[in-house]
C-alpha positions as CSV (number, residue, x, y, z in Angstrom):
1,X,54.4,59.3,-29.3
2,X,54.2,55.8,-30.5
3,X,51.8,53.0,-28.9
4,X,53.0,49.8,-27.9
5,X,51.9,48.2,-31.4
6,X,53.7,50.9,-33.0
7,X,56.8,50.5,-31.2
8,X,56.8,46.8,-31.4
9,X,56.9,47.5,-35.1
10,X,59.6,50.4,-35.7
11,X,61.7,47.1,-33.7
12,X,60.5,44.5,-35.8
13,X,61.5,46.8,-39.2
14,X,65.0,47.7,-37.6
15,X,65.8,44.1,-36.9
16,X,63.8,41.3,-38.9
17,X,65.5,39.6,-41.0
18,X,62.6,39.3,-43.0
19,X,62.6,43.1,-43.4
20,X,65.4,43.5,-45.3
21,X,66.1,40.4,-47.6
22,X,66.7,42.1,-50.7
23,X,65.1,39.1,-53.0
24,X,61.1,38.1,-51.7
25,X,59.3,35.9,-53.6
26,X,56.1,37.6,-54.3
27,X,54.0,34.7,-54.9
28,X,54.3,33.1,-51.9
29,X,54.2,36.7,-49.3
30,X,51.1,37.6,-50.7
31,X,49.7,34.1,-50.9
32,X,46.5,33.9,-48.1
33,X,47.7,32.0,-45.4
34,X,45.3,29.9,-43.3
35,X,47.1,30.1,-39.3
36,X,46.5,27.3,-36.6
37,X,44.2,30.1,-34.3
38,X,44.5,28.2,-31.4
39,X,48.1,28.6,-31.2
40,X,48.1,32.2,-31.5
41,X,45.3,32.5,-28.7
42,X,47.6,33.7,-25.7
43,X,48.7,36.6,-27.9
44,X,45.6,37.9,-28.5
45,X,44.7,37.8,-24.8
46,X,47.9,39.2,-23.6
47,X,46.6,42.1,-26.1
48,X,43.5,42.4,-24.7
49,X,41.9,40.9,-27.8
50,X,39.1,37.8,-27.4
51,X,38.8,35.1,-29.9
52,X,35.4,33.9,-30.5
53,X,34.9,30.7,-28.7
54,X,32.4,28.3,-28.7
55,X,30.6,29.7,-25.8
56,X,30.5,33.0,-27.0
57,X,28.7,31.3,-30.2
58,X,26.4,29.8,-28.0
59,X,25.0,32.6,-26.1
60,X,24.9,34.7,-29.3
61,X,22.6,32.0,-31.4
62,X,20.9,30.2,-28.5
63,X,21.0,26.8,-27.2
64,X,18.3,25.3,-30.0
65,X,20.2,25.9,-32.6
66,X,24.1,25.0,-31.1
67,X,23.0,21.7,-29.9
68,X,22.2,20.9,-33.3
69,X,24.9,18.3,-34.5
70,X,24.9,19.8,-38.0
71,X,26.2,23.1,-36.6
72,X,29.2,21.6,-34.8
73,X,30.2,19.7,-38.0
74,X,30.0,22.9,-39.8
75,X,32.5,24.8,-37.5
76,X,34.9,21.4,-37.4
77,X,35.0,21.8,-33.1
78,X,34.4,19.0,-30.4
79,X,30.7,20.1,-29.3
80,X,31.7,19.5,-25.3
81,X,34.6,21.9,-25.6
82,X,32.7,25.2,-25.4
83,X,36.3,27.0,-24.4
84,X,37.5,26.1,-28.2
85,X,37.7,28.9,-30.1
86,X,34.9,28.7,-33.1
87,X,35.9,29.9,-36.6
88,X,32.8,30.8,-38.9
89,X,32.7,28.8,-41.3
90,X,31.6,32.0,-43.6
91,X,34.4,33.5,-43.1
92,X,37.7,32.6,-45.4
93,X,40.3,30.9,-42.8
94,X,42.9,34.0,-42.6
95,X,39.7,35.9,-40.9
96,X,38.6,35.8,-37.1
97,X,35.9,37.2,-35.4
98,X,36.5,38.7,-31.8
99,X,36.1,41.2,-28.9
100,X,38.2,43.6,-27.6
101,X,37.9,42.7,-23.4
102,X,38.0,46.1,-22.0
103,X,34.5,47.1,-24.0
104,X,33.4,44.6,-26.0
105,X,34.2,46.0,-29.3
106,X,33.6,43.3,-31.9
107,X,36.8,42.7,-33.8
108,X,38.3,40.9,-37.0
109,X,41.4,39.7,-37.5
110,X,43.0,39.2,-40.6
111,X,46.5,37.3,-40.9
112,X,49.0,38.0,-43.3
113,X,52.6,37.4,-44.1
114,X,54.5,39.6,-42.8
115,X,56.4,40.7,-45.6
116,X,52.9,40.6,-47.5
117,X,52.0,44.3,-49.6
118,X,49.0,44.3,-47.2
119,X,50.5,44.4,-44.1
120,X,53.2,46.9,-44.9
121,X,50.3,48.7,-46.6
122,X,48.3,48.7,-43.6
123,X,51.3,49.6,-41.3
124,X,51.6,52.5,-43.2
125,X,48.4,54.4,-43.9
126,X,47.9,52.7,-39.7
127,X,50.3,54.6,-38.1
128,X,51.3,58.7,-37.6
129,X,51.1,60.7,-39.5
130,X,49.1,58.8,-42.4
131,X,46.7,57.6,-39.9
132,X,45.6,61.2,-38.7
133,X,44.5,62.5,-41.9
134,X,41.1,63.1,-42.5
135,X,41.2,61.8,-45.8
136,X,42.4,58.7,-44.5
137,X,39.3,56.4,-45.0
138,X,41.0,53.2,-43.7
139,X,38.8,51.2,-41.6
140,X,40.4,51.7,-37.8
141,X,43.4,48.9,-37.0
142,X,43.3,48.3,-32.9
143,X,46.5,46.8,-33.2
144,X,49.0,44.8,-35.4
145,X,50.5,41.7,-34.4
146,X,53.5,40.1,-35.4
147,X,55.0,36.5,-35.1
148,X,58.8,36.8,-36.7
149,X,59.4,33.4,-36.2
150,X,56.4,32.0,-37.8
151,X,56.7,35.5,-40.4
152,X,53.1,35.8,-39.3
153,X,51.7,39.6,-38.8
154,X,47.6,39.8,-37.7
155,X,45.6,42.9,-38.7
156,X,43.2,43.3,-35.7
157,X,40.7,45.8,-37.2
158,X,37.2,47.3,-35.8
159,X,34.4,44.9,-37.3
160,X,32.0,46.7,-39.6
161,X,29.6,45.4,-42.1
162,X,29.5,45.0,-45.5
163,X,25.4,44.9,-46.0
164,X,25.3,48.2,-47.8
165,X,21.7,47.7,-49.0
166,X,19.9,47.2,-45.9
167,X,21.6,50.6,-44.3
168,X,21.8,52.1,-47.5
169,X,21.7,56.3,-47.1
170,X,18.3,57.6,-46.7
171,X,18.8,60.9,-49.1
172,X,20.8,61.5,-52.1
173,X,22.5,63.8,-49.8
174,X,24.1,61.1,-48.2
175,X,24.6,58.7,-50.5
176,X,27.0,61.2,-52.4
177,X,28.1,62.1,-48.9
178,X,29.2,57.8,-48.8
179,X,30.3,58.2,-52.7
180,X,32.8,61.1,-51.5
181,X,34.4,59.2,-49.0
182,X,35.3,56.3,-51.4
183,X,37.0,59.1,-53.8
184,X,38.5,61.5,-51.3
185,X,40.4,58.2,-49.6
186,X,41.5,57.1,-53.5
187,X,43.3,60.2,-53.8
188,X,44.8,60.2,-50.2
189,X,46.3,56.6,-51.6
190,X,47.7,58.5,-55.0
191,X,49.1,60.8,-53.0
192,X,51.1,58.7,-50.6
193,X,52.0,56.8,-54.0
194,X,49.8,53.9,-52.9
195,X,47.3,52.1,-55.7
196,X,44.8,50.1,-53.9
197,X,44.1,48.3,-57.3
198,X,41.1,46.3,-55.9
199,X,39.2,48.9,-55.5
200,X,35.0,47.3,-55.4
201,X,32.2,47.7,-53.6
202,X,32.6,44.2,-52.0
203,X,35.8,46.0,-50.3
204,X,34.0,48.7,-48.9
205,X,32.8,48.7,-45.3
206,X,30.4,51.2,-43.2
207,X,30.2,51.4,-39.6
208,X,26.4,52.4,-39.9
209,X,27.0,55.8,-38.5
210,X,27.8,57.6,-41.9
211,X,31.7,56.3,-42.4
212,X,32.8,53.8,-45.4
213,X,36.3,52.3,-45.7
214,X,38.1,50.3,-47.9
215,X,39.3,46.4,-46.8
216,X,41.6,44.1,-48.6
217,X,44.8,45.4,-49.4
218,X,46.0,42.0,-50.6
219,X,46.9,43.5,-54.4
220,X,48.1,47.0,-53.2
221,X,51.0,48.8,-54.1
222,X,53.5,51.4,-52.7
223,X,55.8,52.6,-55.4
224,X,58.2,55.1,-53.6
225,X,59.0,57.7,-55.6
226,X,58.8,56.0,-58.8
227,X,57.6,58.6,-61.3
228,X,55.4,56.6,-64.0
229,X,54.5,53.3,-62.3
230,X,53.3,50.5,-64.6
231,X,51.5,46.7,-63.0
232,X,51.4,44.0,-65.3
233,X,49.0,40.5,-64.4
234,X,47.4,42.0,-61.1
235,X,43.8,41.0,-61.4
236,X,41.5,42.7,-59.0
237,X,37.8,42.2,-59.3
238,X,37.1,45.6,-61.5
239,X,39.2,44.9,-64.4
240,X,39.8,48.0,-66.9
241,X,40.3,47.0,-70.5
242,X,44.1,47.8,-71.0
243,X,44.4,45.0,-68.4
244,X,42.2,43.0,-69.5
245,X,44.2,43.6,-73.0
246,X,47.5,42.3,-71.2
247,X,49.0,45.9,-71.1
248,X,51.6,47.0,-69.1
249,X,49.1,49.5,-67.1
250,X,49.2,52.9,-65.1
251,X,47.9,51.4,-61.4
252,X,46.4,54.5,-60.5
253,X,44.7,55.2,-64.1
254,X,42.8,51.3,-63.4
255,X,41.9,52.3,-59.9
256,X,39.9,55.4,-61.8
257,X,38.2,52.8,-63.8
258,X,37.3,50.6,-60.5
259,X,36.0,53.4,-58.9
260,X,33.3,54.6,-61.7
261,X,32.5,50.8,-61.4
262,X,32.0,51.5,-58.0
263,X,29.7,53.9,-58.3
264,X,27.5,52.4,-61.0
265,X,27.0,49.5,-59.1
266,X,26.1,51.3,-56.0
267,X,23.6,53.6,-58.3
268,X,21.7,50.2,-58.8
269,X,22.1,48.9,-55.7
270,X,20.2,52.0,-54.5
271,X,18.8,53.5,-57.6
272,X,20.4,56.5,-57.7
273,X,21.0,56.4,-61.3
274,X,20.7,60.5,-61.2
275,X,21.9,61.9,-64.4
276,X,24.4,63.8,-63.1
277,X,26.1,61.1,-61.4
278,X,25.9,59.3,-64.7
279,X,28.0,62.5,-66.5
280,X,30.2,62.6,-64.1
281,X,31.3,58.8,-64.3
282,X,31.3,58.9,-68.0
283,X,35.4,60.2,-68.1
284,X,36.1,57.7,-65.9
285,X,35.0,55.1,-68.4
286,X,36.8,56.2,-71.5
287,X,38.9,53.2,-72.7
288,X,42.2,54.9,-73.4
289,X,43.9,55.1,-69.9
290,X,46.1,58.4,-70.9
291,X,42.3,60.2,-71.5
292,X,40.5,59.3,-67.9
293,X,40.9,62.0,-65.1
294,X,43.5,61.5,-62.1
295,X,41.5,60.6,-59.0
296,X,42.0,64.0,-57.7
297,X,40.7,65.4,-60.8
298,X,38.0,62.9,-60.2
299,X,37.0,64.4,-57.1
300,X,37.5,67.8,-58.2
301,X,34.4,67.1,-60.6
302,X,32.5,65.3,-58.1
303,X,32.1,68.5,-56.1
304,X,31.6,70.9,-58.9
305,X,28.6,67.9,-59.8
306,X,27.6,68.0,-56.4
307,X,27.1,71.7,-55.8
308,X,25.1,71.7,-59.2
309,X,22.3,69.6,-57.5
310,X,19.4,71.4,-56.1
311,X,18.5,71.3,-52.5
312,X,15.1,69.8,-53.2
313,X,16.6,66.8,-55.2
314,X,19.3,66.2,-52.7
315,X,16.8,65.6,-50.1
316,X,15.1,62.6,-52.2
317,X,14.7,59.4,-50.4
318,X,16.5,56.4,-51.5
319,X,14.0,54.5,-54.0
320,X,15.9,50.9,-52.8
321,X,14.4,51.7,-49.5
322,X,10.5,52.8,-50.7
Protein backbone atom coordinates (compact mmCIF):
# COMPACT_ATOMS: atom_id res chain seq x y z
CA UNK A 1 0.00 0.00 0.00
CA UNK A 2 1.23 3.35 -0.84
CA UNK A 3 1.58 6.39 1.76
CA UNK A 4 0.28 9.59 1.19
CA UNK A 5 3.83 10.82 -0.19
CA UNK A 6 3.83 7.95 -2.31
CA UNK A 7 0.51 8.46 -3.81
CA UNK A 8 0.99 12.08 -4.26
CA UNK A 9 3.78 11.05 -6.49
CA UNK A 10 2.46 8.04 -8.74
CA UNK A 11 -0.14 11.44 -9.48
CA UNK A 12 2.42 13.88 -9.99
CA UNK A 13 4.32 11.17 -12.62
CA UNK A 14 0.91 10.37 -14.38
CA UNK A 15 0.10 14.00 -14.92
CA UNK A 16 3.06 16.62 -14.71
CA UNK A 17 3.80 18.06 -17.54
CA UNK A 18 7.18 18.22 -16.40
CA UNK A 19 7.19 14.37 -16.34
CA UNK A 20 7.01 13.73 -19.63
CA UNK A 21 8.66 16.52 -21.84
CA UNK A 22 10.65 14.50 -24.05
CA UNK A 23 13.59 17.29 -24.37
CA UNK A 24 15.08 18.53 -20.57
CA UNK A 25 17.78 20.62 -20.40
CA UNK A 26 20.17 18.93 -18.16
CA UNK A 27 22.13 21.79 -17.13
CA UNK A 28 19.64 23.67 -15.64
CA UNK A 29 17.40 20.44 -13.73
CA UNK A 30 20.34 19.41 -12.03
CA UNK A 31 21.61 22.98 -11.32
CA UNK A 32 21.27 23.47 -7.15
CA UNK A 33 18.50 25.67 -6.64
CA UNK A 34 18.44 28.04 -3.60
CA UNK A 35 14.15 28.21 -2.63
CA UNK A 36 12.64 31.23 -0.78
CA UNK A 37 12.00 28.80 2.62
CA UNK A 38 9.59 31.01 3.98
CA UNK A 39 7.27 30.46 1.25
CA UNK A 40 7.24 26.88 1.36
CA UNK A 41 6.72 26.98 5.37
CA UNK A 42 2.81 25.97 5.39
CA UNK A 43 3.74 22.87 3.42
CA UNK A 44 6.00 21.58 5.63
CA UNK A 45 3.61 22.12 8.58
CA UNK A 46 0.60 20.71 6.88
CA UNK A 47 3.18 17.68 6.68
CA UNK A 48 3.99 17.61 10.00
CA UNK A 49 7.47 18.83 9.33
CA UNK A 50 9.03 21.97 11.51
CA UNK A 51 11.46 24.45 10.00
CA UNK A 52 14.00 25.60 12.28
CA UNK A 53 13.05 29.02 13.44
CA UNK A 54 14.77 31.48 15.22
CA UNK A 55 13.46 30.48 18.49
CA UNK A 56 14.23 27.04 18.15
CA UNK A 57 17.96 28.46 17.58
CA UNK A 58 17.75 30.21 20.60
CA UNK A 59 16.84 27.67 23.09
CA UNK A 60 19.36 25.30 21.37
CA UNK A 61 22.56 27.78 21.78
CA UNK A 62 21.40 29.99 24.73
CA UNK A 63 20.53 33.47 25.06
CA UNK A 64 24.47 34.77 25.41
CA UNK A 65 25.33 33.84 22.43
CA UNK A 66 21.88 34.71 20.19
CA UNK A 67 21.77 38.15 21.46
CA UNK A 68 25.07 38.69 19.94
CA UNK A 69 24.55 41.02 16.88
CA UNK A 70 27.20 39.17 14.96
CA UNK A 71 25.07 36.07 15.00
CA UNK A 72 21.98 37.56 13.56
CA UNK A 73 24.04 39.14 10.69
CA UNK A 74 25.36 35.83 10.08
CA UNK A 75 21.96 34.10 9.63
CA UNK A 76 20.63 37.33 7.46
CA UNK A 77 17.11 37.43 10.04
CA UNK A 78 15.49 40.47 11.89
CA UNK A 79 16.84 39.63 15.54
CA UNK A 80 13.09 40.59 17.09
CA UNK A 81 11.39 38.12 14.75
CA UNK A 82 12.19 34.92 16.76
CA UNK A 83 9.04 33.11 14.57
CA UNK A 84 11.47 33.63 11.32
CA UNK A 85 12.63 30.62 10.26
CA UNK A 86 16.68 30.55 10.66
CA UNK A 87 18.82 28.95 7.90
CA UNK A 88 22.41 27.95 9.05
CA UNK A 89 24.53 29.64 7.55
CA UNK A 90 26.81 26.35 7.31
CA UNK A 91 24.64 24.81 5.48
CA UNK A 92 24.55 25.34 1.37
CA UNK A 93 21.06 27.18 0.74
CA UNK A 94 19.10 24.11 -0.91
CA UNK A 95 19.57 22.45 2.79
CA UNK A 96 17.16 23.04 5.94
CA UNK A 97 17.39 21.84 9.19
CA UNK A 98 14.08 20.72 10.95
CA UNK A 99 11.84 18.56 13.33
CA UNK A 100 9.39 16.19 12.64
CA UNK A 101 6.30 17.56 15.24
CA UNK A 102 4.89 14.36 16.29
CA UNK A 103 8.55 13.23 17.93
CA UNK A 104 10.94 15.48 17.48
CA UNK A 105 12.98 13.81 14.97
CA UNK A 106 15.65 16.21 13.66
CA UNK A 107 15.16 16.51 9.91
CA UNK A 108 16.98 17.92 6.69
CA UNK A 109 15.56 19.02 3.79
CA UNK A 110 17.11 19.09 0.61
CA UNK A 111 15.34 20.91 -2.49
CA UNK A 112 15.72 19.86 -5.87
CA UNK A 113 14.22 20.28 -9.26
CA UNK A 114 11.87 18.20 -9.84
CA UNK A 115 12.83 16.77 -12.93
CA UNK A 116 16.51 16.78 -11.34
CA UNK A 117 18.45 12.86 -11.52
CA UNK A 118 18.34 13.21 -7.68
CA UNK A 119 15.02 13.34 -6.98
CA UNK A 120 13.87 10.75 -9.50
CA UNK A 121 16.80 8.83 -8.03
CA UNK A 122 15.64 9.24 -4.63
CA UNK A 123 12.02 8.46 -5.53
CA UNK A 124 13.14 5.36 -6.68
CA UNK A 125 15.43 3.54 -4.38
CA UNK A 126 12.56 5.62 -1.56
CA UNK A 127 9.73 3.83 -2.44
CA UNK A 128 8.44 -0.16 -2.60
CA UNK A 129 9.94 -2.37 -3.34
CA UNK A 130 13.58 -0.74 -3.71
CA UNK A 131 13.15 0.80 -0.37
CA UNK A 132 12.59 -2.57 1.59
CA UNK A 133 15.69 -4.22 0.56
CA UNK A 134 18.17 -4.78 2.98
CA UNK A 135 20.82 -3.78 0.87
CA UNK A 136 19.30 -0.61 0.38
CA UNK A 137 21.68 1.64 2.40
CA UNK A 138 19.84 4.94 1.55
CA UNK A 139 19.69 7.24 4.38
CA UNK A 140 15.61 7.08 5.42
CA UNK A 141 13.35 9.82 3.30
CA UNK A 142 10.22 10.82 5.80
CA UNK A 143 8.64 12.27 2.90
CA UNK A 144 9.02 13.95 -0.56
CA UNK A 145 7.50 17.09 -1.44
CA UNK A 146 6.59 18.51 -4.61
CA UNK A 147 5.64 22.02 -5.83
CA UNK A 148 4.62 21.48 -9.86
CA UNK A 149 4.10 24.88 -10.27
CA UNK A 150 7.28 26.16 -9.01
CA UNK A 151 8.91 22.47 -10.52
CA UNK A 152 10.24 22.36 -6.95
CA UNK A 153 10.43 18.66 -5.19
CA UNK A 154 11.97 18.73 -1.27
CA UNK A 155 13.74 15.59 -0.02
CA UNK A 156 12.83 15.56 3.76
CA UNK A 157 15.37 12.99 5.04
CA UNK A 158 16.25 11.71 8.77
CA UNK A 159 19.23 14.04 9.90
CA UNK A 160 22.41 12.03 10.60
CA UNK A 161 25.99 13.15 10.85
CA UNK A 162 28.77 13.22 8.89
CA UNK A 163 31.65 13.38 11.90
CA UNK A 164 32.93 9.96 11.13
CA UNK A 165 36.05 10.38 13.30
CA UNK A 166 34.77 11.28 16.50
CA UNK A 167 32.24 8.04 16.38
CA UNK A 168 34.57 6.18 14.47
CA UNK A 169 33.99 2.04 15.12
CA UNK A 170 35.73 0.87 18.19
CA UNK A 171 37.02 -2.60 16.63
CA UNK A 172 38.19 -3.60 13.23
CA UNK A 173 35.21 -5.73 13.48
CA UNK A 174 33.15 -2.89 12.91
CA UNK A 175 34.86 -0.75 11.00
CA UNK A 176 34.73 -3.53 8.11
CA UNK A 177 31.20 -4.08 9.44
CA UNK A 178 30.75 0.15 8.29
CA UNK A 179 33.14 -0.66 5.12
CA UNK A 180 30.49 -3.48 4.02
CA UNK A 181 27.68 -1.40 4.12
CA UNK A 182 29.21 1.22 1.73
CA UNK A 183 29.88 -1.81 -0.82
CA UNK A 184 26.89 -4.05 -0.34
CA UNK A 185 24.59 -0.63 -1.13
CA UNK A 186 27.10 0.01 -4.42
CA UNK A 187 26.04 -3.08 -5.72
CA UNK A 188 22.30 -2.82 -4.83
CA UNK A 189 22.66 0.58 -7.16
CA UNK A 190 24.41 -1.69 -10.11
CA UNK A 191 21.90 -3.82 -9.82
CA UNK A 192 18.88 -1.49 -10.24
CA UNK A 193 21.20 -0.06 -13.11
CA UNK A 194 21.85 3.10 -10.92
CA UNK A 195 25.61 4.58 -10.79
CA UNK A 196 25.87 6.91 -7.86
CA UNK A 197 29.12 8.34 -9.54
CA UNK A 198 29.95 10.50 -6.45
CA UNK A 199 30.65 8.00 -4.45
CA UNK A 200 33.11 9.82 -1.21
CA UNK A 201 33.44 9.67 2.15
CA UNK A 202 32.10 13.29 2.53
CA UNK A 203 28.67 11.56 1.09
CA UNK A 204 28.49 9.04 3.60
CA UNK A 205 26.35 9.44 6.68
CA UNK A 206 26.03 7.31 10.06
CA UNK A 207 23.26 7.43 12.48
CA UNK A 208 25.71 6.53 15.34
CA UNK A 209 23.97 3.28 16.00
CA UNK A 210 26.16 1.14 13.48
CA UNK A 211 24.21 2.21 10.00
CA UNK A 212 26.13 4.42 7.08
CA UNK A 213 24.31 5.76 4.00
CA UNK A 214 25.13 7.49 1.02
CA UNK A 215 23.81 11.40 0.49
CA UNK A 216 24.02 13.49 -2.67
CA UNK A 217 22.63 12.00 -5.53
CA UNK A 218 23.01 15.21 -7.52
CA UNK A 219 25.37 13.31 -10.39
CA UNK A 220 23.51 9.96 -10.37
CA UNK A 221 22.30 7.93 -13.04
CA UNK A 222 19.58 5.46 -13.97
CA UNK A 223 20.28 3.89 -17.31
CA UNK A 224 17.25 1.57 -17.93
CA UNK A 225 18.13 -1.30 -19.54
CA UNK A 226 20.88 0.09 -21.47
CA UNK A 227 23.48 -2.72 -21.79
CA UNK A 228 27.09 -0.93 -21.85
CA UNK A 229 26.50 2.54 -20.35
CA UNK A 230 29.22 5.10 -21.05
CA UNK A 231 29.27 9.07 -18.99
CA UNK A 232 31.33 11.61 -20.41
CA UNK A 233 32.28 15.26 -18.27
CA UNK A 234 30.53 14.15 -14.92
CA UNK A 235 33.05 15.21 -12.37
CA UNK A 236 32.39 13.82 -8.96
CA UNK A 237 34.91 14.34 -6.15
CA UNK A 238 36.89 10.81 -6.67
CA UNK A 239 37.95 11.11 -10.18
CA UNK A 240 39.35 7.76 -11.83
CA UNK A 241 41.95 8.33 -14.50
CA UNK A 242 40.00 7.37 -17.78
CA UNK A 243 37.97 10.42 -16.62
CA UNK A 244 40.33 12.42 -15.78
CA UNK A 245 41.83 11.37 -19.43
CA UNK A 246 38.48 12.78 -21.02
CA UNK A 247 37.30 9.17 -21.88
CA UNK A 248 34.08 8.21 -22.63
CA UNK A 249 33.80 6.01 -19.21
CA UNK A 250 31.97 2.85 -17.84
CA UNK A 251 29.87 4.75 -14.70
CA UNK A 252 29.87 1.77 -12.70
CA UNK A 253 33.67 0.71 -13.49
CA UNK A 254 34.55 4.76 -11.86
CA UNK A 255 32.22 4.17 -9.00
CA UNK A 256 34.77 0.90 -8.30
CA UNK A 257 37.51 3.36 -8.29
CA UNK A 258 35.61 5.89 -5.80
CA UNK A 259 34.99 3.27 -3.56
CA UNK A 260 38.66 1.90 -3.02
CA UNK A 261 39.19 5.70 -2.50
CA UNK A 262 36.77 5.42 0.03
CA UNK A 263 38.23 3.04 1.88
CA UNK A 264 41.81 4.37 1.83
CA UNK A 265 40.76 7.45 3.16
CA UNK A 266 38.76 5.99 5.81
CA UNK A 267 41.90 3.51 6.71
CA UNK A 268 43.74 6.89 7.59
CA UNK A 269 41.13 8.47 9.03
CA UNK A 270 41.08 5.62 11.55
CA UNK A 271 44.28 3.89 10.97
CA UNK A 272 43.19 0.85 9.87
CA UNK A 273 45.72 0.50 7.23
CA UNK A 274 45.55 -3.57 7.81
CA UNK A 275 47.30 -5.34 5.09
CA UNK A 276 44.55 -7.14 4.02
CA UNK A 277 42.40 -4.36 3.49
CA UNK A 278 45.22 -2.82 1.47
CA UNK A 279 45.24 -6.32 -0.98
CA UNK A 280 42.01 -6.23 -1.31
CA UNK A 281 41.74 -2.43 -2.58
CA UNK A 282 44.66 -2.95 -4.87
CA UNK A 283 42.20 -4.41 -8.00
CA UNK A 284 40.11 -1.71 -7.50
CA UNK A 285 42.95 0.68 -8.35
CA UNK A 286 44.30 -0.83 -11.48
CA UNK A 287 44.16 2.02 -14.21
CA UNK A 288 42.57 0.13 -17.06
CA UNK A 289 38.80 0.25 -16.29
CA UNK A 290 38.03 -3.14 -18.38
CA UNK A 291 40.70 -4.96 -15.52
CA UNK A 292 39.04 -3.60 -12.05
CA UNK A 293 36.35 -6.04 -10.48
CA UNK A 294 32.41 -5.23 -10.76
CA UNK A 295 31.22 -4.05 -7.37
CA UNK A 296 29.64 -7.22 -6.73
CA UNK A 297 32.83 -8.95 -7.39
CA UNK A 298 34.14 -6.31 -5.17
CA UNK A 299 32.14 -7.43 -2.35
CA UNK A 300 32.52 -10.98 -3.13
CA UNK A 301 36.37 -10.47 -2.17
CA UNK A 302 35.61 -8.36 0.69
CA UNK A 303 34.08 -11.26 2.50
CA UNK A 304 36.43 -13.93 1.42
CA UNK A 305 39.22 -10.96 3.03
CA UNK A 306 37.08 -10.70 5.84
CA UNK A 307 36.64 -14.28 6.91
CA UNK A 308 40.51 -14.58 6.46
CA UNK A 309 41.04 -12.22 9.54
CA UNK A 310 41.63 -13.82 12.85
CA UNK A 311 39.26 -13.32 15.77
CA UNK A 312 41.99 -11.78 17.82
CA UNK A 313 42.84 -9.07 15.27
CA UNK A 314 39.24 -8.26 14.48
CA UNK A 315 38.76 -7.33 17.96
CA UNK A 316 41.63 -4.52 17.87
CA UNK A 317 40.66 -1.18 19.05
CA UNK A 318 40.63 1.67 16.61
CA UNK A 319 44.31 3.38 16.99
CA UNK A 320 42.39 6.98 15.90
CA UNK A 321 40.66 6.59 19.13
CA UNK A 322 43.90 5.48 21.61
Amino acid sequence: MLTGWESDLETLASSSPSSTQSSIDEDEVNRRVAPCWSRFRHLFEARGFHLETCRDVQHYYGPTKCQHPSYYQSYGVDKLDEDALCPDPGLRENLFRGIRTSDGLKIMVKAVHLDSREFNVIRLLSTPPLRDDPMNHCIPVLALLAVPEEALGFIVMEEWSSQLVSVTPCSFRLFLAALRQCIEHAVFMHRHQIAHLDISLRNLLTDYKGHYAYIDFELSRCFNGTPCPRVHGLRGTEIPPEAERGELYDPYKADVWAMAILILRACKLTGYSQLEVMEFVRPLLVDNPHQRPTMQAALYAFDRMAASIDQEQLELTCPAQS
